[in-house]
N, C-alpha and C positions, 0 to 999 in steps of 0.2 A: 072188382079191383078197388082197392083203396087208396093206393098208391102207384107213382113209380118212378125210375132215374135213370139216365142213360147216362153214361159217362165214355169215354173213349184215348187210349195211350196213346199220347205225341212223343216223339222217338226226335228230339232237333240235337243242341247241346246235349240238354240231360232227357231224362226220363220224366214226362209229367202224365199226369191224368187231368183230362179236363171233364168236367158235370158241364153238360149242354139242355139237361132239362131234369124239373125235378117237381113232381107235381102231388098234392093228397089231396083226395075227393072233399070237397069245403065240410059236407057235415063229418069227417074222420078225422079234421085238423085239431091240432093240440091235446094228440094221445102218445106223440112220443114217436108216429109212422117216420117223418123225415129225417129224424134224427137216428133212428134204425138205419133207413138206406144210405144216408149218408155214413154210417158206421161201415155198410156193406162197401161202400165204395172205398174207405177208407186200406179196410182190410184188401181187398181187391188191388187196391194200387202196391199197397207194401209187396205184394202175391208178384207185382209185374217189375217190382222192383224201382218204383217210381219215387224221384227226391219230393214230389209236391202235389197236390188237387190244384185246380185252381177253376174259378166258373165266373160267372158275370153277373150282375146281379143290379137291377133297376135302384136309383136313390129310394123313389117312393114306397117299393117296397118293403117297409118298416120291418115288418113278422120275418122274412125272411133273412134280413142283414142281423137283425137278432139270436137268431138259429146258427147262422155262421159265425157270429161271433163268439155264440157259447158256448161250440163246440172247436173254439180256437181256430177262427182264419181271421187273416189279418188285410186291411186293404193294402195294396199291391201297386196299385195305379189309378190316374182318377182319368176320367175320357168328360172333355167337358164342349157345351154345344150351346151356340147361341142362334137363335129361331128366329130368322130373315121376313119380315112383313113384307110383301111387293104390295106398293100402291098402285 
């Protein structure tokens, strides 16, 4: 296995497709594998008749917010958290 992605159709107002996981084995990254599945999903969603993708994606994850970007997704929301010290 090289790769892989699971994605799943939420049926609310519209039709979306959400990527809840999308992973390529480290020594197979940066030959184009993510950017394929994410093509598959792509095509996949138009197939279920879906207006949007949408997925979650860690700030620090540089590589990946990159990938989504370049294959046109847009941030959407921003979820923000501030980290409580108990003395």
């Amino acid at each position: 296995m090289l790769g892989l992605i699971r994605a799943s159709v939420w049926r609310e107002k519209t039709v979306s497709v959400c990527v809840d996981n999308l992973y390529v084995e480290p020594g197979s990254r940066r030959r184009g594998i993510a950017s394929a599945l994410m093509e598959a999903v792509d095509n996949w969603a138009r197939e279920k008749e879906a207006q949007r993708i949408e997925l979650h994606v860690w700030n620090f994850n540089r590589d990946a917010l990159f990938l989504y970007q370049k294959i046109g997704m847009t941030p959407q929301r921003y979820i923000l958290e501030k980290e409580l010290k108990n003395d």
